[in-house]
Short mmCIF file of the C-alpha atoms (twelve columns), coordinates in Angstrom:
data_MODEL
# 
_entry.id   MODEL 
# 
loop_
_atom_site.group_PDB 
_atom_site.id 
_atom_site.type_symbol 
_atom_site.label_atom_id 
_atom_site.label_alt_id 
_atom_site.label_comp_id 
_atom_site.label_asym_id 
_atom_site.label_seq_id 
_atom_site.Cartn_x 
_atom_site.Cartn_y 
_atom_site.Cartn_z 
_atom_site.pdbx_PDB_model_num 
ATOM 1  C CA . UNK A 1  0.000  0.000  0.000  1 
ATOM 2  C CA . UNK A 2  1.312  3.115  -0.424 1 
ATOM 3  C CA . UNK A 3  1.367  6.157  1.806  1 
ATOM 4  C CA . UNK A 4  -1.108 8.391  -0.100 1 
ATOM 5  C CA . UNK A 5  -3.772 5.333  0.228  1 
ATOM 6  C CA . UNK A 6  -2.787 4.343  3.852  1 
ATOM 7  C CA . UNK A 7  -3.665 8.050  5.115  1 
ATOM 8  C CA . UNK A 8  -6.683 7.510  3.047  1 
ATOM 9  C CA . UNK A 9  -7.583 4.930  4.689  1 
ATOM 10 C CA . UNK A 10 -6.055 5.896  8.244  1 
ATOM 11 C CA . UNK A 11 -9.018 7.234  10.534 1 
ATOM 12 C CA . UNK A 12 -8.502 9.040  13.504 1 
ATOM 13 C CA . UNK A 13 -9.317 5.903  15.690 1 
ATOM 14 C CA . UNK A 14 -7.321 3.652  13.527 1 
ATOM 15 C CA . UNK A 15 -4.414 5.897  14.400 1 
ATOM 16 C CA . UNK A 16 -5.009 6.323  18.105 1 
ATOM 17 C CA . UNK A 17 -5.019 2.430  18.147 1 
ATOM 18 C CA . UNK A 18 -1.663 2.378  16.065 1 
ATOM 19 C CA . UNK A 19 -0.310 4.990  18.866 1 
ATOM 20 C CA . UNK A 20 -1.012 2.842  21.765 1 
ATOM 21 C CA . UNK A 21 0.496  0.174  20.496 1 
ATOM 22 C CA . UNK A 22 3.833  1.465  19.688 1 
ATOM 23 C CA . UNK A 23 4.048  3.009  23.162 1 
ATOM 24 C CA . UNK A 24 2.665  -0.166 24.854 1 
ATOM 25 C CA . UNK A 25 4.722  -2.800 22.158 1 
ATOM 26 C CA . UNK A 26 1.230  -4.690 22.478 1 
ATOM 27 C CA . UNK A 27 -2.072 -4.621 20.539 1 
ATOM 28 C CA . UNK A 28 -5.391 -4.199 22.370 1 
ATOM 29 C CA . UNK A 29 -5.814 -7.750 22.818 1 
ATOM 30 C CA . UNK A 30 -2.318 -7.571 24.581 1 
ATOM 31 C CA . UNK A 31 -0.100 -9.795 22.242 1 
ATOM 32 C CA . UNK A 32 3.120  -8.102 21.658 1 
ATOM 33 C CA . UNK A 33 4.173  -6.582 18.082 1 
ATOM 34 C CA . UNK A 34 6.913  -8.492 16.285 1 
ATOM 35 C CA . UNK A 35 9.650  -6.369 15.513 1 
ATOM 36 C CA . UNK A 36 8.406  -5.998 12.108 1 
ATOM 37 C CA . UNK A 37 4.772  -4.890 13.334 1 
ATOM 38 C CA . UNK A 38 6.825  -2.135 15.373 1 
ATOM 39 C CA . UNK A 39 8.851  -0.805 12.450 1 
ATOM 40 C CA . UNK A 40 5.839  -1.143 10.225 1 
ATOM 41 C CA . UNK A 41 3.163  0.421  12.839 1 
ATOM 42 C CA . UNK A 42 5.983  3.205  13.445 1 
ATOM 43 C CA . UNK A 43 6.130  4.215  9.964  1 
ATOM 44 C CA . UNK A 44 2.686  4.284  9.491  1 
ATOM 45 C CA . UNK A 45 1.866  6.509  12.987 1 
ATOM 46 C CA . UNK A 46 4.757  9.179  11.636 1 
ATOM 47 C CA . UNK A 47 3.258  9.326  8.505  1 
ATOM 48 C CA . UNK A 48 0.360  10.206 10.017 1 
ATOM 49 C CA . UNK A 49 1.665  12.660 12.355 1 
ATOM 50 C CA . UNK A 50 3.271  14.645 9.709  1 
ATOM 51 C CA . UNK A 51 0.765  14.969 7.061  1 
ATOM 52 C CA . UNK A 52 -2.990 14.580 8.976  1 
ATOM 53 C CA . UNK A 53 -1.857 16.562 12.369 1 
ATOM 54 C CA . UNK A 54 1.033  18.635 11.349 1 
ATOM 55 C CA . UNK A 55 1.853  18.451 14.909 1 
ATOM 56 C CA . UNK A 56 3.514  21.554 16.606 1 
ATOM 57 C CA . UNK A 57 5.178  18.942 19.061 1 
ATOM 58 C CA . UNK A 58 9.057  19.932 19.896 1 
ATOM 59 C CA . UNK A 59 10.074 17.408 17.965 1 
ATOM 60 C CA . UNK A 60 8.230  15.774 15.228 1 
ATOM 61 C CA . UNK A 61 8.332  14.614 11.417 1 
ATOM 62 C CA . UNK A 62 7.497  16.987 8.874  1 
ATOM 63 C CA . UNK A 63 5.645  17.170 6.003  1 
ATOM 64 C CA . UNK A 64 9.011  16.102 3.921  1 
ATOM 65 C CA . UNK A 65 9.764  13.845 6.357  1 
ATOM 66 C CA . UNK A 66 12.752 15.178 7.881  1 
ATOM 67 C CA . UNK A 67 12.804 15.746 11.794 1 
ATOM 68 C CA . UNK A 68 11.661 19.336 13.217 1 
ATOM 69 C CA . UNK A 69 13.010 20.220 16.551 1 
ATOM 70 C CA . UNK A 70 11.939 23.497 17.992 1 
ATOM 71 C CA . UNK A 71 14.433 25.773 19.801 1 
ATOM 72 C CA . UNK A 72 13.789 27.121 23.779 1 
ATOM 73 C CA . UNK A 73 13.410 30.408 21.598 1 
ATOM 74 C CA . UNK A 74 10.354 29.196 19.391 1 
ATOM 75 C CA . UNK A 75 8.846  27.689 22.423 1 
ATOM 76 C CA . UNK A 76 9.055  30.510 24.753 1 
ATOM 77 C CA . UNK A 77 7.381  32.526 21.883 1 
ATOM 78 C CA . UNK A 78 4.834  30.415 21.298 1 
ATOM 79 C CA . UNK A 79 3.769  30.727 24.779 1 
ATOM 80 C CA . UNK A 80 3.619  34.348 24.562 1 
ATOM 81 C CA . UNK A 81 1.731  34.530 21.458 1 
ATOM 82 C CA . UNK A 82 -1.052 32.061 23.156 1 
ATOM 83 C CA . UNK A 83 -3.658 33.602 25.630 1 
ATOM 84 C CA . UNK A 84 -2.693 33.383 29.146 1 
ATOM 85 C CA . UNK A 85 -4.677 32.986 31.996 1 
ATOM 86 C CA . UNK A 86 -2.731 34.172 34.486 1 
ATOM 87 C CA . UNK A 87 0.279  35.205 35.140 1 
ATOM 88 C CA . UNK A 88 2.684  35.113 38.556 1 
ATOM 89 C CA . UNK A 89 5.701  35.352 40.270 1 
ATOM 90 C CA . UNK A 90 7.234  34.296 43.162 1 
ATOM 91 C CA . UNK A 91 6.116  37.041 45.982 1 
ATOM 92 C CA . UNK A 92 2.214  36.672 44.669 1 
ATOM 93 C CA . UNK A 93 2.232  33.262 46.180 1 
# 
């Protein structure tokens, strides 16, 4: 299959069960992934990951499928561009 049809194919749920069985090394019925099933089931959750959730994680695969680290910088940026709730420091406490 090739990786245009698997993301066709690749539902959200599929992928969430693909996820927790490369963190686990088990399927749901709890019989372990071969080595091959990991490499495979690997691929197929970073292919995901890079083209269905463009995730904004620190490090993740792109699009090209290269790896994409964030800096500290980007981060701290980030988290001043988002809305904050509230903000302290150490003699509000």
């Amino acid at each position: 299959m090739n990786p245009e049809m698997l993301l066709k194919s690749m539902t959200p749920e599929v992928y969430q069960k693909l996820l927790q069985a490369v963190e686990t090394g088990k399927w749901l019925d709890g019989n372990p992934l071969t080595d091959s099933q990991k490499d495979t089931t690997m691929q197929a959750v970073m292919l995901y990951q890079a083209k269905v959730l463009k995730s904004d994680q620190h490090m993740t695969i792109g699009e090209g499928g290269e790896i994409v680290q964030k800096s500290r910088q980007q981060f701290k940026q980030e988290l001043n561009e988002k809305n904050t709730i509230a903000r302290f420091t150490e003699n509000d406490i």
